[in-house]
N, C-alpha and C positions, 0 to 999 in steps of 0.2 A: 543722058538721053535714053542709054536703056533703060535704065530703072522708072522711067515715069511712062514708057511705052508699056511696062509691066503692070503700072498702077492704074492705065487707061483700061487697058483689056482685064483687070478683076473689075473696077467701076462697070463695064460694059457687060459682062455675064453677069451682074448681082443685079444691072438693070432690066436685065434679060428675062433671067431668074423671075423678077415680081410682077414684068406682064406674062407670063405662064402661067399664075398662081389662081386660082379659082373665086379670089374673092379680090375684092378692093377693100383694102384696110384704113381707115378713119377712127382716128382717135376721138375716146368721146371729151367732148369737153369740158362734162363737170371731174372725169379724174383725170384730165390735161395737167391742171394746175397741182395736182394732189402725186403723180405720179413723174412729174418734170424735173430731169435732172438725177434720178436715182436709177434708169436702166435697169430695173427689173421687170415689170411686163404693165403691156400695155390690154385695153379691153376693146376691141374691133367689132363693130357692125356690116355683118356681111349685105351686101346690095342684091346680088344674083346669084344662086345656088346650081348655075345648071350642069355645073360637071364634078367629074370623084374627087373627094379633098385628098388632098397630096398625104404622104404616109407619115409625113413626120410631122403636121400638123396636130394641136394639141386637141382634141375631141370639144365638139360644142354642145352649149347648155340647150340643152331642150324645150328650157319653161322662157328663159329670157333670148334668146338667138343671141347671145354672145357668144364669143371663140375667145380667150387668152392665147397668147402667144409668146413664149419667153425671148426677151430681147434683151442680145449681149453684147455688149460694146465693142465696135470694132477696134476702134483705137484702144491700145496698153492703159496711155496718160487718162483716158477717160470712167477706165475700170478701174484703174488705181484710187482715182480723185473718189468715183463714186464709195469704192467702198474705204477709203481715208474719212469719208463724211460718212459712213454708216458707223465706223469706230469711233468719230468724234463726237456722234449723236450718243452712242451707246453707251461711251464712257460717262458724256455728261448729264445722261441720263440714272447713268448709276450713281455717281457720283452725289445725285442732287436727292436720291433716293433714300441715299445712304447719310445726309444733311437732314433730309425729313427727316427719317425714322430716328435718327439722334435727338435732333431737338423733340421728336414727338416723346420719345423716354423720358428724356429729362425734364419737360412739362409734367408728364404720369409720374414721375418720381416728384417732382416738386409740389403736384397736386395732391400725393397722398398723404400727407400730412394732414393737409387742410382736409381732408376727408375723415380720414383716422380721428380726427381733433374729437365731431361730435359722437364719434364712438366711446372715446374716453369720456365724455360727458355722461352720455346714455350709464356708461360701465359704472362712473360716482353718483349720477342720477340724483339720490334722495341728500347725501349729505351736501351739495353744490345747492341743492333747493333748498337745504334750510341755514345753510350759512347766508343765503340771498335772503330769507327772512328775517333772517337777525339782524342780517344788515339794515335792512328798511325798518324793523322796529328799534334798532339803536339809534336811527338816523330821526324816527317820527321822537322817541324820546328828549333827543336834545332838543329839536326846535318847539317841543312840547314842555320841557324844563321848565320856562318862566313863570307861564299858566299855570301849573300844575303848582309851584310855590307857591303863587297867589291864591289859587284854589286852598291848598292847605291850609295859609294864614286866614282865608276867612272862616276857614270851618276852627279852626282851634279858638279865632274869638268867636265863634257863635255858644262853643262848649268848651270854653275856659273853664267853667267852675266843675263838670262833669270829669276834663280831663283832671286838672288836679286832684278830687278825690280818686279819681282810678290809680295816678300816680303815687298818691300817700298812702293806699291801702295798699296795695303792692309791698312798697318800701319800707311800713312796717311788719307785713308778713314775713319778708324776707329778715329782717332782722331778728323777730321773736323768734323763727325757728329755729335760726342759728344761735342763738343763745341757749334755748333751750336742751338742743342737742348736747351744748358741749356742756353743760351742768349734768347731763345723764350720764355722759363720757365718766365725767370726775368722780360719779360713784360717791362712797362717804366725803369727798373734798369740795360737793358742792356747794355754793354759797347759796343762806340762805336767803340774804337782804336781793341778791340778784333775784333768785325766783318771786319775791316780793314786787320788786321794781316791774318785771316782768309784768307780774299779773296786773296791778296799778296802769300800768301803759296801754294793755289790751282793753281794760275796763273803760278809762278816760276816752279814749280813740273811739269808741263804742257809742257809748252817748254822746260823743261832740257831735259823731255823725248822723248821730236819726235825730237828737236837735236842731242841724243845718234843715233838715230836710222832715220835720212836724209835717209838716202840711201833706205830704206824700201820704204817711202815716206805711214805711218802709218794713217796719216791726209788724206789722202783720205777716210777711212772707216767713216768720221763722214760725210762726202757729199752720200755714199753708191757707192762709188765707190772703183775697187779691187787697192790695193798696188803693187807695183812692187817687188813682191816677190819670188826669186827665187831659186831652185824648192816649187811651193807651194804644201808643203808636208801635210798630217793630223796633226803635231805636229807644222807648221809652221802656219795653217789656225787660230789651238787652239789659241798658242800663242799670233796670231795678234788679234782675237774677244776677249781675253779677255783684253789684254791693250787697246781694244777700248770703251769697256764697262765701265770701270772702269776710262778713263779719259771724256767717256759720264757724269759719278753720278759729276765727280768734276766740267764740266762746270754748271749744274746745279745747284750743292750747291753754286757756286758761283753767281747766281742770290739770290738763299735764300739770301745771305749777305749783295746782296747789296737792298735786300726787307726789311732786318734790320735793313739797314744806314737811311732808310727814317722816317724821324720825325713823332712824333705820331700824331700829330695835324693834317697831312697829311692824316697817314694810321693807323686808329683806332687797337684793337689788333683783333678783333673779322673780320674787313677785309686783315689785316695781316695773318689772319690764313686761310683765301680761298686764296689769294697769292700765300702761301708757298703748298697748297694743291693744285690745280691748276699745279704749277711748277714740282712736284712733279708727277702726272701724267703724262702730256708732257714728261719726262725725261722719264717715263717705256718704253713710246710708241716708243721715239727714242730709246732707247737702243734695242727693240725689231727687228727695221727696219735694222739697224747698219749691222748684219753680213750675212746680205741675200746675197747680193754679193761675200761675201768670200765662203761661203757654196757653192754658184751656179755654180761657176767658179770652184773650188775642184770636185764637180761631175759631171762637165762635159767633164773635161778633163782626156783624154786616153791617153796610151800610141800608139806607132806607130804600135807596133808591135799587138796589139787587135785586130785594123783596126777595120771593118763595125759595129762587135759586141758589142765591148764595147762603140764605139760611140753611139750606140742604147740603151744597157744599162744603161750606164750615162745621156742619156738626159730623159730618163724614171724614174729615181731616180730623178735627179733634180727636175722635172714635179711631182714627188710624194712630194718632201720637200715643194715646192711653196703650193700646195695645203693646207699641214699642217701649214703652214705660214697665208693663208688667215683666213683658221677658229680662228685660235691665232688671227689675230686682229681682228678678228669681236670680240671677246668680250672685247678686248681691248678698242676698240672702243666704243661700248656699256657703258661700264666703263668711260671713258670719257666724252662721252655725256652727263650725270647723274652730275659729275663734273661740268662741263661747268654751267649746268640751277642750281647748286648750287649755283656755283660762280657769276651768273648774277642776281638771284633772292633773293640768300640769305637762310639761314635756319634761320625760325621762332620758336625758342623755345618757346615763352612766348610773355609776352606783360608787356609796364613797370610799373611798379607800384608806388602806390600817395602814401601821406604822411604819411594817416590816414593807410593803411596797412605797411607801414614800421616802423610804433609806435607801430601797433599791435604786430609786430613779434622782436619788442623790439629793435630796428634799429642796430640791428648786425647783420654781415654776417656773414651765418656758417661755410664758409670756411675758411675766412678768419680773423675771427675773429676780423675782426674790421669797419667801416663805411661804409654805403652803397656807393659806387659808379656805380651811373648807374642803381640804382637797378631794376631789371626785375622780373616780377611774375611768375611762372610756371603754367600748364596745375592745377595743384595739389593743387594753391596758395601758394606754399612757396617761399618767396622769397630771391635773392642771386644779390649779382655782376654781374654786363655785362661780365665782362671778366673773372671772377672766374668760374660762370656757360660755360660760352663758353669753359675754359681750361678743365674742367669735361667734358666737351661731347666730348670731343679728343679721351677720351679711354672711356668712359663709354655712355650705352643710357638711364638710365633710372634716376631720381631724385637723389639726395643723401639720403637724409631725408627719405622717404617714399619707395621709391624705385618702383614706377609707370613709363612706360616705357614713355620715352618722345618724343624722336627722333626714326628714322626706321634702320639707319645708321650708324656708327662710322665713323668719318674720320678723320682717324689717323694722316694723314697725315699734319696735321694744328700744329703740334706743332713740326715742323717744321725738321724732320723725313726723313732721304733717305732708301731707298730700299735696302740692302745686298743682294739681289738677285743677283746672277751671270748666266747676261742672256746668254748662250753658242752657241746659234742656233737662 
């Protein structure tokens, strides 16, 4: 009984209390719902302002006539609950904060890769771009394969007969040369019925071939005059410059053979090998002069229908090929010249050597491992064969032995060597 007589009379001064207070306090009701339940302050619209606001009242807004007012829960269990639910809020607001910003990292870490990715692309750039073109040209080849065989088969029956002789004239140059070589090699042990055969094969293969083809009248491009070919097409010009080429290298090597036939007693080995170098020369320079005519006549003939332009044209392209022709043999020429005072004066390797130095050096030659013949001294004093040293300076310029440079020159050409150049223009 007493204790609730106690709780009447605080109820009754707290009622007391708020008709004394100078305003009437009404909760607004858009933060009713916003501010219910958490007993921290409420926002009051005062009604009547006609007496002094009490001193512990919190100061009002000027602009809006609002007051705050801090309100603190009477009841323990209520301030307890309240801020039990401000910790539960806060926890699970961090909590949930702290669930973002992980999965948010781990998304950014999982996206940088795929980010990174086309940097590394950018970084390889050119070679990613042209393995993607080989790919697509590997890719257009196979399904292009079949066509593409077909295609071939009918172009090789259209020029069966053109491709055969390009293949036989080939296949005998390859053969003569290498024959011929190696009868240079042998020095006095070449045969002579071989260089016969030889020359016989180049001759025969000669005439079979401008026989096949009378009508052309092909034998004009070794005087530098045009064939009667008609229409002279670009694939008709090719054609003829290179069967004229190629039966240029065989009248040639058929000199080498018959510079073979001739007795040694006549034509030492070391003037056998300016001979064959010499001939060798000669033969680039005609081959060079050979298809100026074919070429000249190609561009400078128009057709009717061009009329004045392409006449103009063509003789201006011609006029540009000639040009390019002169400077090709000026050093042609040049080249020759050099030959020539070779061939007329000779290369001095050495000088020959007595008795008393080929005792010293034990009278073997290191080449060839056996008696001197001829023996010559070098710049260096070692001394070798006339013709062994001479075959070494074919392909090499400097000593065997010591390897001190002897000659300025190589020339290849002495051992007795054609040119597989296929001069086209």
């Amino acid at each position: 009984m007493k204790l609730r007589v106690q709780y009447d009379r605080s109820d009754s001064r707290r009622a007391l209390k708020l008709r004394e207070s100078p305003t009437v306090m009404q909760p607004n009701s858009s933060e009713q719902g916003a501010h219910s339940g958490n007993g921290l302050s409420l926002t009051l619209q005062p009604e009547v302002l006609p007496r002094t606001p009490v001193p512990g009242a919190a100061p009002a807004d000027p602009q809006n006539n609002e007051v705050r007012v801090p309100m603190n829960s009477g009841v323990g269990e209520s301030g307890g609950g309240a801020s039990s639910r401000r910790c539960r809020v806060s926890s699970h607001s961090h909590s949930h904060s702290q669930s973002h910003g992980h999965s948010r990292a781990q998304h950014h870490s999982n996206s940088e890769p795929e980010l990174e990715q086309p940097d590394s692309d950018l970084d390889s750039g050119e070679p990613s771009t042209s393995l993607s073109e080989l790919r697509c040209l590997f890719r257009w080849l196979q399904k292009s394969l079949p066509f593409l065989v077909i295609l071939c088969a009918k172009l090789v029956i259209q020029h069966a007969l053109g491709l055969a002789v390009g293949v036989g004239l080939f296949t005998t140059f390859l053969y003569v040369n290498k024959s011929i070589q190696t009868q240079v090699f042998l020095q006095d042990r070449h045969s002579k019925l071989q260089c016969v055969w030889l020359l016989l094969f180049l001759i025969s293969s000669t005439l079979l071939l401008y026989y096949t083809f009378l009508t052309e009248t092909l034998y004009y491009c070794l005087v530098f005059l045009s064939p009667t070919i008609e229409p002279l097409g670009f694939w008709e010009v090719l054609w003829a410059v290179g069967i004229t080429n190629f039966i240029i290298k065989f009248l040639f090597m058929g000199i080498k053979c018959l510079i073979l036939l001739l007795p040694s007693s006549l034509v030492t080995y070391r003037t056998q090998g300016r001979w064959l170098m010499l001939t060798e020369e000669l033969s680039q320079v005609h081959q060079a002069m050979a298809p100026v005519s074919l070429w000249f006549r190609y561009l400078v003939t128009y057709q009717e229908a061009d009329g004045t332009p392409g006449l103009t044209v063509g003789v201006l392209l011609a006029l540009l090929y000639l040009i390019l022709k002169l400077l090709g043999f000026y050093g042609q020429w040049t080249s020759l010249i050099k030959t020539v005072r070779t061939f007329l004066k000779g290369e001095h390797t050495g000088s020959a050597a007595t008795r008393s130095q080929c005792s010293e050096a034990g009278d073997v030659c290191p080449i060839c491992q056996g008696e001197y013949r001829e023996p010559r001294a070098l710049l260096c004093q070692h001394i070798f064969c006339d013709e062994c040293i001479a075959l070494w300076f074919n392909r090499e310029k400097s000593c065997p032995l010591c390897r001190i440079v002897i000659t300025e020159k190589v020339y290849k050409w002495r051992d007795g060597a054609t040119s597989s150049h296929l001069q086209i223009y």
